[in-house]
KEFISE-592621 format. One record per residue (C-alpha): residue in one letter; x, y, z. Coordinates in steps of 0.05 Angstrom, whole numbers, padded with zeros to 5 digits, always signed. Each point is the difference from the previous one (the first is absolute). Example, Ala and Ser with C-alpha at 12.3 -4.5 7.8 and 13.67 -1.06 7.14 Angstrom:
# residues 2
A+00246-00090+00156 S+00027+00069-00013 
This chain:
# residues 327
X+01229+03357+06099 X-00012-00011-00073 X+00052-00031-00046 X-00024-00019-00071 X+00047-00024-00054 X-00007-00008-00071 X-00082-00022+00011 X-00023-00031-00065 X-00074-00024-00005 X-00024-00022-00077 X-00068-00015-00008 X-00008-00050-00054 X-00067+00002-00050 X-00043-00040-00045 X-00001+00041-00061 X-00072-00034-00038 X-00011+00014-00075 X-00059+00033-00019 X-00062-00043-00024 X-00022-00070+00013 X+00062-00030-00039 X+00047+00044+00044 X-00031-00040+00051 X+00004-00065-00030 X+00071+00015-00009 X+00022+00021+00072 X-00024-00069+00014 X+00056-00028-00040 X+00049+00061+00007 X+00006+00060+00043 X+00033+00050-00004 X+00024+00045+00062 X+00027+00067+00016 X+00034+00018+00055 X-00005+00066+00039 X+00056+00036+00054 X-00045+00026+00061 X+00065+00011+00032 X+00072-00002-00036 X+00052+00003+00043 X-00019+00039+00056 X+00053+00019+00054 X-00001+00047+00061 X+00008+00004+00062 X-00050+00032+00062 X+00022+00019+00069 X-00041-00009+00057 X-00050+00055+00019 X-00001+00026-00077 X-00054+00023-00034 X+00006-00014-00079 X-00045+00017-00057 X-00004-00050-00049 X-00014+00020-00068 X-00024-00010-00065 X-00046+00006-00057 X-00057-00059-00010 X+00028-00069-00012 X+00076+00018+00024 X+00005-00055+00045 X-00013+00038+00069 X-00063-00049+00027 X+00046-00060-00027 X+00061+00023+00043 X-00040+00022+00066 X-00036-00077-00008 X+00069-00038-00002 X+00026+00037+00058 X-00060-00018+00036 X+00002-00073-00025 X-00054-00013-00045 X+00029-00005-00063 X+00072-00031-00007 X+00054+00044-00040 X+00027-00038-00062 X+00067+00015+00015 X+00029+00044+00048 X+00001+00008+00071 X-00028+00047+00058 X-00004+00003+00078 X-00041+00038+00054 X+00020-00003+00062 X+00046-00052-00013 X-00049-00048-00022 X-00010-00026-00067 X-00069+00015-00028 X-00006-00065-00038 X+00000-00047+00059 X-00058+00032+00021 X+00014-00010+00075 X-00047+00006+00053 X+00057+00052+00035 X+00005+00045-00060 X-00079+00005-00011 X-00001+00026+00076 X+00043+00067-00016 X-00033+00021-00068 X-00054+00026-00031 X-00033+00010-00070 X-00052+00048-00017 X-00032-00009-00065 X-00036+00063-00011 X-00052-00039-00053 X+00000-00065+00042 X-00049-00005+00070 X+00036-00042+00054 X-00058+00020+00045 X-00065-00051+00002 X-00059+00032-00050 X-00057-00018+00054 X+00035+00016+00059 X+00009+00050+00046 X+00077+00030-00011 X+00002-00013+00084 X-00010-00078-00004 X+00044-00005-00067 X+00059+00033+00057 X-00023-00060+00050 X+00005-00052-00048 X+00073+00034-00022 X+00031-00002+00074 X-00025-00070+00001 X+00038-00011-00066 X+00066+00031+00024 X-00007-00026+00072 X+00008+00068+00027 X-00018+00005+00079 X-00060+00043+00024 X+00032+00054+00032 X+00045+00025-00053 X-00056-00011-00056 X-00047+00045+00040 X+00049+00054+00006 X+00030-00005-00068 X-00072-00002-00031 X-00021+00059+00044 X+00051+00040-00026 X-00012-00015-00083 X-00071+00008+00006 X+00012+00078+00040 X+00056+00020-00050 X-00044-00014-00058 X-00071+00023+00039 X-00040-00064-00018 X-00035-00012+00069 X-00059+00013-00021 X+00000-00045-00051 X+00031-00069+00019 X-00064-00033+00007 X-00017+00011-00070 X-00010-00061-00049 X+00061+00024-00049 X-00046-00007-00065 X-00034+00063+00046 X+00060+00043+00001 X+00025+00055-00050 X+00062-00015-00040 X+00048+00052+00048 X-00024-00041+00058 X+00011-00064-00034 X+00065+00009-00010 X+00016+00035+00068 X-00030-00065+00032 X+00046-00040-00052 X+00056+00043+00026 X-00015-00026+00068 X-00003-00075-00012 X+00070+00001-00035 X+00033+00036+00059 X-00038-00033+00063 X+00056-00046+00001 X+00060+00054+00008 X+00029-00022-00068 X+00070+00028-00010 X-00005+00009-00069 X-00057+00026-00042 X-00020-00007-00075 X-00048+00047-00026 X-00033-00001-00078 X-00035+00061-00009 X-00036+00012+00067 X-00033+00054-00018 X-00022-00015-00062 X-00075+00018-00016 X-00009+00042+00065 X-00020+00063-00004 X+00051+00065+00023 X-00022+00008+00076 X+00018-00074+00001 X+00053-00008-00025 X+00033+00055+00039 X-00023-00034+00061 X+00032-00068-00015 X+00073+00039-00026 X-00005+00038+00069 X-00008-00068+00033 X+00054-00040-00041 X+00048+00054+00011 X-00012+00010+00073 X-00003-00079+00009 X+00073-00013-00035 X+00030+00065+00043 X-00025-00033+00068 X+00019-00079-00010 X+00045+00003-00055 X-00031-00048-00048 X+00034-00005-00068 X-00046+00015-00048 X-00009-00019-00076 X-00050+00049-00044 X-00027-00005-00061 X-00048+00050-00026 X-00026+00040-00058 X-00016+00059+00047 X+00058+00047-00006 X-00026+00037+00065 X+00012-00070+00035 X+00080-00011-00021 X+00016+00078+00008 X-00030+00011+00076 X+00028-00078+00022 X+00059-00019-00040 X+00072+00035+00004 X+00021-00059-00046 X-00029-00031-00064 X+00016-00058-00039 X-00034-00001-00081 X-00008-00055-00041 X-00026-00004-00070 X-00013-00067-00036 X+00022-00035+00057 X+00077+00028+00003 X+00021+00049+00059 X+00020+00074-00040 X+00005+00035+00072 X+00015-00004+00063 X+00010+00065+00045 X-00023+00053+00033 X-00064+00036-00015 X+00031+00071+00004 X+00049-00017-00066 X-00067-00016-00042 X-00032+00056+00026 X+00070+00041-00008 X-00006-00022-00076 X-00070+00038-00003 X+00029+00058+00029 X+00031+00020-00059 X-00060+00006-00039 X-00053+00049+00013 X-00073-00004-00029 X-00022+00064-00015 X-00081+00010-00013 X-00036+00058-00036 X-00059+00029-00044 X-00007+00050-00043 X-00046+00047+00013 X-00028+00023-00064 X+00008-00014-00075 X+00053+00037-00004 X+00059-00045+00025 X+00045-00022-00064 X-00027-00062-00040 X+00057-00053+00007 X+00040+00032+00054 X+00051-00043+00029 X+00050+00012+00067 X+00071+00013-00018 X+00014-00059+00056 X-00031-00062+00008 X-00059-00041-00026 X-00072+00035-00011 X-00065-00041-00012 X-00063+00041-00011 X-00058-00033+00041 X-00073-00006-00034 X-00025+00051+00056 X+00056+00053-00036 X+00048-00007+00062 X+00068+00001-00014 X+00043-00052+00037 X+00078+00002-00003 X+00053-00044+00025 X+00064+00049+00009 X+00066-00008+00027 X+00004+00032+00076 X+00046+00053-00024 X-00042+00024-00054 X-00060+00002+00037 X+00010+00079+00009 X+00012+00009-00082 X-00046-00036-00017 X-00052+00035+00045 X+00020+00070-00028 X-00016-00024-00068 X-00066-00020+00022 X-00027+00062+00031 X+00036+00040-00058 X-00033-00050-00052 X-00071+00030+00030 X-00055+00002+00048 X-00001-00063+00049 X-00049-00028+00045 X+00034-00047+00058 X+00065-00009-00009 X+00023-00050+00047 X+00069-00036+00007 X+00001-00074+00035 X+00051-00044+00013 X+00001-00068-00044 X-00048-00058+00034 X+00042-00055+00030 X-00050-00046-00050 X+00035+00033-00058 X+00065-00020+00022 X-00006-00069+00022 X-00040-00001-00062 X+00064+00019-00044 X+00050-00042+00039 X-00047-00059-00019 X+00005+00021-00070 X+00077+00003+00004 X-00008-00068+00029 X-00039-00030-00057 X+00049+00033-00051 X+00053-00034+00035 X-00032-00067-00005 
């Protein structure tokens, strides 16, 4: 469905000298630097996937999701959804996608979400019937009945972006970009919108693109993730290998209980960082996690001792530092 090869976007910038004559002199001479949003991107997306798409801040991820959707041509490279090529911007291709930008509105301000929908089936040319029935079935999977005659300025930020949710698919797209749809919402609502993503992809079998910061998001949607760092794919695979990779760490947490613990104890495995609060927290191999617990509770009295397996942020986290080395 999804077929992107060696993507390249450079964004090219004025570079100004500080002070008036730094201005004076970028009317004479400017320099520029150039920066890769993307650098060489390539993979490939079947039909009915759902992929997270990942990455810290700045590691091309928005870039890539806007030249699939055609708003920003690639440097150099190539990609195709559906067949079509993104760049021509075809009437065709913008019938069967979607883009959700999770800090953009697509929904009128001063409008009631319902006639923003109206004005979007006039847009697509989409006939009554099916509009009625598709739109009737959006609004009672996410529960926003109640509020569809509200101006949007009027509605929270969950409902915002579960009205959002319905503009981009009352058209039946085929394929679906998402940047950070849940971002800013609080827990109940982002729970609700991951039950309905994951429930909507299961029953139509819309290939879906993710990006988010919200590790809950990628680990209850996504079997498969691709990373990125500084705008150069280090991963591309399935989720249960980077969480496989945290399995064979443990994180063990404890306090002593009184004064009496010894001063600069250290595990005879792992990595030990003494918190401000006087909690111990220790990174230890998954074989050791029994030693290293004996030596604990023989060390002295303990008060909640717990053991926890390593947060999927952690790893992603290292596999982007692995990246960055590389670079």
């Amino acid at each position: 469905m999804i077929e992107v090869e060696n993507l390249t976007r450079v964004f090219r910038t004025y570079k100004k000298q500080p002070g008036i004559w730094g201005g004076v002199k970028g009317l004479f001479r400017r320099d520029y630097e150039e920066t890769r949003a993307a650098d060489s991107i390539s993979f490939s997306i079947r039909e009915g996937e759902f992929v997270g798409f990942l990455g810290p801040n700045g590691a091309g991820k928005t870039t890539t999701l806007k030249m699939l959707s055609g708003l920003i041509f690639p440097t150099s490279g190539r990609a195709r959804v559906a067949g079509f090529d993104p760049t021509r911007r075809e009437n065709a291709y913008r019938r069967i996608f979607a883009l959700v930008l999770g800090q953009k509105n697509q929904l009128w301000w001063d409008l009631p979400a319902l006639e923003s929908f109206h004005l979007l089936r006039a847009i697509y040319g989409l006939e009554p019937a099916p509009y009625q029935q598709t739109l009737d079935e959006l609004v009672t999977l996410l529960g926003v009945a109640p509020k569809l005659n509200v101006q949007v300025r009027e509605l929270s930020l969950g409902e915002r972006m579960k009205m959002e949710l319905i503009a981009a698919l009352i058209h039946r797209p085929r394929v679906l970009f998402l940047d950070e749809p849940t971002i800013g919402l609080d827990v109940v609502s982002q729970k609700a919108v991951r039950e309905f993503l994951r429930d909507y992809n299961r029953r139509y079998k819309t290939t879906i693109l993710l990006t988010s910061h919200y590790m809950a998001d990628i680990s209850s949607l996504c079997e498969r993730v691709i990373v990125i760092d500084h705008g150069k794919k280090i991963y591309d695979g399935g989720l249960d290998r980077i969480a496989g990779a945290g399995a064979r760490q443990r994180i063990i947490k404890f306090k002593p209980r009184d004064a009496g613990f010894p001063a600069g104890w250290r595990p005879v495995h792992g990595e030990c960082k003494l918190c401000d609060d006087g909690e111990f927290l220790l990174h230890v191999p998954s074989e050791h996690v029994v030693a290293v617990c004996q030596q604990v509770l023989a060390a002295g009295g303990v008060d909640d001792l717990t053991i926890q397996d390593v947060p999927l942020e952690d790893v992603i986290s290292e596999i982007f530092s692995r990246g960055a080395t590389r670079a």
